[in-house]
C-alpha positions as CSV (number, residue, x, y, z in Angstrom):
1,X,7.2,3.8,65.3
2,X,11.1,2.4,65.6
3,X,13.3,5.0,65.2
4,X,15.7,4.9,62.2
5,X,19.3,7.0,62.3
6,X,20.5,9.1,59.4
7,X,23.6,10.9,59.1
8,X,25.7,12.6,56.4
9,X,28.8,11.5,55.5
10,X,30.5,13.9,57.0
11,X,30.5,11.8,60.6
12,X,33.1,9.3,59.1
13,X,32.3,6.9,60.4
14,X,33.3,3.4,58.5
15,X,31.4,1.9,55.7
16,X,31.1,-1.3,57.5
17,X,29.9,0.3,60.8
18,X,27.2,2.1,59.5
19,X,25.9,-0.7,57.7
20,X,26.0,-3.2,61.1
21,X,24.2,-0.6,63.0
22,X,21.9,-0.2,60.4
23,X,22.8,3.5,59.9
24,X,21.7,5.4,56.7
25,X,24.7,8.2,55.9
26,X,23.7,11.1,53.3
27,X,26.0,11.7,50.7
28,X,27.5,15.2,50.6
29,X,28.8,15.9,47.0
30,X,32.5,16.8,46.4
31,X,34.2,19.2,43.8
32,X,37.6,18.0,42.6
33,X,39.7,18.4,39.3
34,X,36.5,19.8,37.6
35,X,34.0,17.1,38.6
36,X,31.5,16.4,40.9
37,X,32.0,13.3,42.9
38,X,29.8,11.8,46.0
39,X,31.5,11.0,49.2
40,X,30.5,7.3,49.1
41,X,33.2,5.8,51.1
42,X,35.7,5.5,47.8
43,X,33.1,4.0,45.2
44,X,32.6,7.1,43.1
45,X,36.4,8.3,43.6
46,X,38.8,6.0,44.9
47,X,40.5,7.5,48.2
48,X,43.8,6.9,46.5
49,X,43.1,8.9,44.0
50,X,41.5,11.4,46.2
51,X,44.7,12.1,47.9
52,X,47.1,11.9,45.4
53,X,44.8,14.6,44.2
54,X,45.2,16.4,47.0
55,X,49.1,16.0,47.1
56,X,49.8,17.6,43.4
57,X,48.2,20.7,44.1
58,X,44.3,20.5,43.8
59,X,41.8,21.9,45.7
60,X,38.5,19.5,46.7
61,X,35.7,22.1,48.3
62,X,32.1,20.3,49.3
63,X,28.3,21.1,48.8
64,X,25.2,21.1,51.2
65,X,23.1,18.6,51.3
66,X,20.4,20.2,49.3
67,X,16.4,20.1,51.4
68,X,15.6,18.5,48.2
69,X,18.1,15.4,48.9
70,X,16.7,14.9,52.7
71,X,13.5,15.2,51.7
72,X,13.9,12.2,50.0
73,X,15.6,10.2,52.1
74,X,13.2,11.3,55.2
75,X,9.9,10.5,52.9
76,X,11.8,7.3,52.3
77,X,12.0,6.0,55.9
78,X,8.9,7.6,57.0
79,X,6.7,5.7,54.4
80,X,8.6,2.4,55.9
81,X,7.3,3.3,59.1
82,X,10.2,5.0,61.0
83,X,10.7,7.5,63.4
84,X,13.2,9.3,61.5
85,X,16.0,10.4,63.5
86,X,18.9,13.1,61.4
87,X,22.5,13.5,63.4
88,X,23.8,16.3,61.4
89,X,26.8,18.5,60.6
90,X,26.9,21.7,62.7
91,X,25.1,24.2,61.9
92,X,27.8,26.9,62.8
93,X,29.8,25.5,59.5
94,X,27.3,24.7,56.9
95,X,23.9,25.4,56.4
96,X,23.5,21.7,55.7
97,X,21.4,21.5,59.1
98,X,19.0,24.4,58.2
99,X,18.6,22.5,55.0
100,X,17.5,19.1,57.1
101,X,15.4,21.4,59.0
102,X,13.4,23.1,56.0
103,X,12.9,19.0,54.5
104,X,11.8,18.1,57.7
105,X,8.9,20.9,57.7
106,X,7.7,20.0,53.8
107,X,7.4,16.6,54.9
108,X,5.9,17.1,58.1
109,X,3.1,19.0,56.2
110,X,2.2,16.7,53.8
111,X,2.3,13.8,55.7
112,X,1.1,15.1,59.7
113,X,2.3,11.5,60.9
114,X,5.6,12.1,60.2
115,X,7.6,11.8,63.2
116,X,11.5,13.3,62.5
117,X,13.7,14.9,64.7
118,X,17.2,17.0,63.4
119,X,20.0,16.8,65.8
120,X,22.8,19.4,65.0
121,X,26.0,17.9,66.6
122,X,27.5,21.6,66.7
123,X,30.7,19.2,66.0
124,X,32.0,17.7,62.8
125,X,33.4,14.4,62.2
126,X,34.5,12.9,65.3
127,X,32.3,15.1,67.0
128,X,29.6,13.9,65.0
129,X,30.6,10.1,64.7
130,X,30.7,10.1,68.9
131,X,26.7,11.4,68.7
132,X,25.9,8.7,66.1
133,X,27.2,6.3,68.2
134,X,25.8,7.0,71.2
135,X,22.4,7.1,69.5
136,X,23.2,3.8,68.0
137,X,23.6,2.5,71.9
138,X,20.6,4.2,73.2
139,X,18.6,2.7,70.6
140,X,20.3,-0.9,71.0
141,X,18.8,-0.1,74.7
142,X,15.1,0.3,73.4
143,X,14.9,4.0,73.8
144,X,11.9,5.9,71.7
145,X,12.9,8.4,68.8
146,X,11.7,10.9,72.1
147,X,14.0,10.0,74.9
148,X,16.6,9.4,72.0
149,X,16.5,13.1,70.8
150,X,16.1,14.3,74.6
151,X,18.9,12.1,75.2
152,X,21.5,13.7,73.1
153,X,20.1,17.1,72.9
154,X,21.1,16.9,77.0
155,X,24.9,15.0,76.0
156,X,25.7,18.2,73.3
């Protein structure tokens, strides 16, 4: 199977990036002025807005990505064929990786095939963005979703 990254939006990495590299980023969700807004690089809320938001007084606070959500995207890329591989937001500040690791088990039982692996960066942005891109380069090299996982589980 080829292995396939997917990260959440927290790794900040750049629109443009992810998309060269053929990186898929999970949306976490976003509460500001009363609404709910997905942190989809400035479509749903502009970033202008965001932070002029932020400057008169307002408070933005995030969601988890809900099991639900990455079940979805996993069963996604696993039905294409790919050896799903999830770089993730620490688990010491969210419990946005124990939700990855709860889809990853529902999918894994329904479909025994299923090959998906859940990195928790222990890191957030930067952090997070430096895993994802050394992933992207080990992949670029031909590495299997295997040595990949191994690869950065060793780096962390």
């Amino acid at each position: 199977m080829k292995p396939i990254i997917i990260t959440d939006s927290n790794c900040d990495l750049t629109q443009e990036y992810l998309e060269h590299n053929h990186i898929i980023s999970i949306p976490f969700n976003f509460q500001l002025n009363g609404a709910v807004y997905e942190d989809d690089f400035g479509q749903s809320m502009s970033h202008q807005n965001f932070y002029d938001s932020l400057r008169s007084g307002e408070m933005a606070t995030s969601t988890q990505i809900t099991p639900y959500l990455f079940e979805k995207y996993f069963e996604e890329y696993v039905s294409q064929g790919y050896a799903v591989i999830y770089i993730g937001f620490s688990s010491g500040l969210s419990d946005t990786f124990n939700n990855a690791m709860l889809a990853r088990k529902a999918v894994t039982e329904r479909n025994e095939s299923a090959d998906i692996a859940v990195i928790d960066t222990k890191g957030a942005t930067s952090g997070q963005a430096l895993l994802v891109h050394m992933a992207c380069n080990m992949l670029k090299q031909g590495k299997t979703r295997r040595k990949l996982s191994s690869g950065l589980k060793q780096i962390k």
